[in-house]
N, C-alpha and C positions, 0 to 999 in steps of 0.2 A: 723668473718664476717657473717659467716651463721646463728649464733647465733642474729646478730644486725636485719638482713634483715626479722626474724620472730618475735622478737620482733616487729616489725613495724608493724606488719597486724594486723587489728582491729581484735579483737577476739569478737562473737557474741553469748555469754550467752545465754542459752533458747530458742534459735532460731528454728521454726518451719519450717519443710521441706514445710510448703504452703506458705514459703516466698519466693521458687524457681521455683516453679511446675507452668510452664507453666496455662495459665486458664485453656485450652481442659485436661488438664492433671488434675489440681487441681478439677477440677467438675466431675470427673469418681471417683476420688479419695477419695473426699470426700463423694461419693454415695456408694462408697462400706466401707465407715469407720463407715458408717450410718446405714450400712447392719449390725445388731447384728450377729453372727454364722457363715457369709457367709464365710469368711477366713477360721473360722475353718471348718467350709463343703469340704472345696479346700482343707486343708492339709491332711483332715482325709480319703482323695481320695491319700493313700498311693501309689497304683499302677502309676500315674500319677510320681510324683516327689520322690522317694528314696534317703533324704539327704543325707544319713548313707552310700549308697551307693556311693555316686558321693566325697564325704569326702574320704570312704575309697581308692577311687580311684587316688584323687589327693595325699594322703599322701603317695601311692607308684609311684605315677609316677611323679609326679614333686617337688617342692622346697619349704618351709614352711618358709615362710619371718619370722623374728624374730632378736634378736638384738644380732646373730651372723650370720646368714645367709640372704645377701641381707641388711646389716643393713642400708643402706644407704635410700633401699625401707621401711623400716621397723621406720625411722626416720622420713618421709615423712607424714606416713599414721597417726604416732602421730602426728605427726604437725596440719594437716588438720583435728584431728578428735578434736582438743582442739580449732581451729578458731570455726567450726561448732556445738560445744561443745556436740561431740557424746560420751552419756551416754556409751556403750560398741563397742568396733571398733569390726570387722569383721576379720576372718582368711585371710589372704591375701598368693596366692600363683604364682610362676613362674613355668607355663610351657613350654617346649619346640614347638616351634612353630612361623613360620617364618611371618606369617600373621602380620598386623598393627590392633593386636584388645587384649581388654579386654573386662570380665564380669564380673557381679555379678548374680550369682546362690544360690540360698535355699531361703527357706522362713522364717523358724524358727530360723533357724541361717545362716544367708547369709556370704556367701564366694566369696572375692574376687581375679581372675585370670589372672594375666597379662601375655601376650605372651612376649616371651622371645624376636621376634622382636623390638614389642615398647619398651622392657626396652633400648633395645642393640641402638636404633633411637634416643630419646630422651632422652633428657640435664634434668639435675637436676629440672629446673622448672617445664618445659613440662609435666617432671611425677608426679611433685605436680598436677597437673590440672588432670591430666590422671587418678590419685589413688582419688582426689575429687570428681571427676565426680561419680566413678563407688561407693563412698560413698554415694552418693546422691543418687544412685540408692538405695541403703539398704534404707537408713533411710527416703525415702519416702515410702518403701514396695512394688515398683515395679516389684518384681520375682512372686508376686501372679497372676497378668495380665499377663507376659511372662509366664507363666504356663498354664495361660490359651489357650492362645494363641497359643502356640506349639501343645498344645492336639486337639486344634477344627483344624490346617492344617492338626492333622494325620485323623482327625475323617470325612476331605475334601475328602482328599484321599480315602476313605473307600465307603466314599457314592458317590463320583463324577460317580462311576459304573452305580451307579441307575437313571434312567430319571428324572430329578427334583430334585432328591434326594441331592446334596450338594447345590442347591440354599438359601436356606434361612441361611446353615452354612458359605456360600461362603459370604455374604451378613456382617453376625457375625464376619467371620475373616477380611475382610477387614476394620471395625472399630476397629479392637485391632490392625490390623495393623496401621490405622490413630491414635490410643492412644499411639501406640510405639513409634512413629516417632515423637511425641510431649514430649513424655516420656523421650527422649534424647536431647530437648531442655532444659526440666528442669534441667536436670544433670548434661549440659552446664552451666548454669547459677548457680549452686552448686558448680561444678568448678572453676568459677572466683570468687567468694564470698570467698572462702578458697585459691586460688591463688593472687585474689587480682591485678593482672597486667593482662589490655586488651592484650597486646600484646602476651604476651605469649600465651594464647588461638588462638591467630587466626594462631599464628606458627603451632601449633598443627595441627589445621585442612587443612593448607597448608601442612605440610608432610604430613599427613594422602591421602590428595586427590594426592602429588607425588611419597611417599613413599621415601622422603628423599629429598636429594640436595637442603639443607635450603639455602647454599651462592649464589642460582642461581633465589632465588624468589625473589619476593617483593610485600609486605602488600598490598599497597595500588592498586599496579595492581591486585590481587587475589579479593580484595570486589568490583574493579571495574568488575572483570570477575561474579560476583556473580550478581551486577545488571544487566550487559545486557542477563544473563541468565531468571534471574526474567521476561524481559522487552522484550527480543529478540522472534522474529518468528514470523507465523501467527497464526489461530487457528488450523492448523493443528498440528505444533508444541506445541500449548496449549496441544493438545489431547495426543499426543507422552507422553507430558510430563508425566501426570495423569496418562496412563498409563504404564511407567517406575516407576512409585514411587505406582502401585498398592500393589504389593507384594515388598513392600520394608519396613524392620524394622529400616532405619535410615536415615534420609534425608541425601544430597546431602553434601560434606565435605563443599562445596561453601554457599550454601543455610543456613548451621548451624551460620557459621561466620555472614553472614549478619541476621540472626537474632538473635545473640548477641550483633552486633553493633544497630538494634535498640532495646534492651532492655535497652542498656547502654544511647541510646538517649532519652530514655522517663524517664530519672532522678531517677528509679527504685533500680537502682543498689548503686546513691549515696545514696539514703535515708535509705535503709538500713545498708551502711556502718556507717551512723550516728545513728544507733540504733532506727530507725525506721519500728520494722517489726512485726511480729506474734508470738508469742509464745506458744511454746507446752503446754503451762497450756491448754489454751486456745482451741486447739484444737476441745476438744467433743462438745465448743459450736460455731463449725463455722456450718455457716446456705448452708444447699443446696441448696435452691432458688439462694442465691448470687453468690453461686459458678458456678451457672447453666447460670445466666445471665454476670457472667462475661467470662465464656464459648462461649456463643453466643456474645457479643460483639468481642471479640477476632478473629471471626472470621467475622462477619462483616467487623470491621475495616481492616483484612487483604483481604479484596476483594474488599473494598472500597480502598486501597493501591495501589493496584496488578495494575502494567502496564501490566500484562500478556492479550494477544490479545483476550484468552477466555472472558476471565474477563471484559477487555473491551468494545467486542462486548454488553455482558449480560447487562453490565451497562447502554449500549447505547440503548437497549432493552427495558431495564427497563424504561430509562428515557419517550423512545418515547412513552410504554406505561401510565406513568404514565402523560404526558403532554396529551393523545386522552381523560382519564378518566376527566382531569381538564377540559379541551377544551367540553367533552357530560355534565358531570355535570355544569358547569357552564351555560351551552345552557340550558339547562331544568330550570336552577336554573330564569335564565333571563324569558323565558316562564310563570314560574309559578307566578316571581314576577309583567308580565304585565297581565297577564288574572286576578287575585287579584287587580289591581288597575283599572281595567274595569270592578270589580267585576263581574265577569261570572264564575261562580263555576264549571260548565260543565270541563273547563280546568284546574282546582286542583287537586292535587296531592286527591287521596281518595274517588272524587263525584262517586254518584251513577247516571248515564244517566238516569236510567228506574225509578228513584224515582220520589215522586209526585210532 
């Protein structure tokens, strides 16, 4: 049976991680792929990240997935790595650890660590989604940014002493924080692409946000809780929100679901399954400009979306001001075209009073 159910998943040859990567994500992504050296600058900043160390560390303290230990986890991460057709999969490991989380860690050779909770929580599919996700971290190169990212809060920390002195890095980490938190939309959508069932993803991030007691939920009231959170408050709640999600490396369990349910609504996700997507040949020559404006649209549209009351207001801000520019230009415009058919120059745009 389990044999029939993986046959069934489209498997996606050649497939490029910027088939998944969020835009905010794919346009940071592709500007540092763009960057010759830059990566290798990060790795060669050895004091920062000690693979060899954090390697040695898990092969004594926890459990080295393989196909007699965990094989079942070790069956999963093939699976998923032959839908998303990854050239070399990653060491995958169970540590003890009661928390609802995994990672992936290294840059050069990324490793991935599930907590011994999510294995012990989640059902056979769950953890297909669960071990996809944290692939899609590897194979878009995501642990270079987390790297970065850890180093500039201890580097907060250091200068926060100083008067002034963390602003402009406070400034720096809070957009790695806004690129992490898009970072894990992508990996979402990495996820279902090699899971393949909506459903099971949004299971996922309903335990994740109960920490269990799946017979006591239901789907459709969780995305409805996700929009009136989108939708609900004033702007002072807008403000709360922003900053709850300042120092925050992963959106909301709520907030993730509903933006997987609209990726799945913007037809994204069939077209790819039809073999419609990007491929890693490909890659060196995708263009920054596109990635940058498809970047900026991404978030346009998500503010032009946003029933959020911040959002709102701004819009209703915007509109007013942009209806007083219509409303002065068009007066001036009407002015300049009746002083022009009274020919009287004195009132055009340009004349010189004091000429002759």
């Amino acid at each position: 049976m389990v044999g029939d159910i993986a046959r069934s998943r489209v498997l996606l040859p050649g497939i490029s991680s910027r088939t998944w990567e969020h835009p905010a994500d794919r346009g940071a992504l592709v500007a540092l792929r763009r960057l010759k050296g830059f990566d290798s600058v990060v790795k060669a900043l050895s004091g920062l990240v000690n693979e060899r160390a954090v390697r040695l560390m898990l092969l004594g303290s926890a459990v080295r997935v393989d196909d007699r230990q965990f094989p079942e986890l070790h069956r999963l991460l093939g699976e998923v790595g032959r839908t998303l057709d990854c050239a070399e999969l990653p060491e995958m490991y169970v540590t003890a650890n009661p928390m609802l989380n995994a990672m992936t860690i290294g840059m050069q050779r990324p490793v991935i660590v599930l907590n011994s909770g999510l294995v012990d929580l989640l059902d056979e599919s769950e953890l297909r989604f669960a071990i996809a996700h944290e692939l899609g971290h590897a194979m878009s190169g995501h642990a270079l940014y987390q790297t970065l990212l850890q180093r500039l809060i201890q580097l907060t920390a250091v200068f926060g002493a100083v008067p002034l002195g963390g602003l402009g890095l406070r400034a720096i980490v809070a957009a790695l924080y806004e690129w992490s938190r898009k970072a894990e939309l992508s990996a979402d959508r990495a996820g279902l692409l090699a899971t393949q069932d909506p459903a099971v993803v949004v299971r996922v991030h309903m335990q994740l946000a109960s920490g269990g007691h799946l017979e006591q939920l239901d789907q459709a009231s969780f995305l409805e809780q996700a929009r009136e959170y989108d939708e609900s408050g004033d702007v002072r709640d807008s403000v709360l929100k922003l900053l709850a999600m300042e120092n925050a490396s992963h959106p909301f369990a709520v907030s993730r679901a509903a933006e997987l349910r609209r990726w799945l609504d913007s037809g994204e996700y069939t077209r790819v399954l039809a073999g419609d997507y990007p491929r890693r040949t490909d890659d060196h020559d995708a263009s920054l400009s596109d990635a940058a404006r498809d970047a900026a649209r991404s978030y346009q549209q998500a503010f032009e979306r946003s029933q959020d009351s911040l959002a709102s207001t701004l819009r209703d801000l915007g509109g007013t001001a942009g209806q007083m520019a219509g409303s002065v230009v068009g007066s001036v415009r009407n002015r300049v075209g009746d002083a022009l058919r009274r020919g009287d120059p004195g009132n055009g745009p340009g004349a010189d009073p004091g000429g002759e």
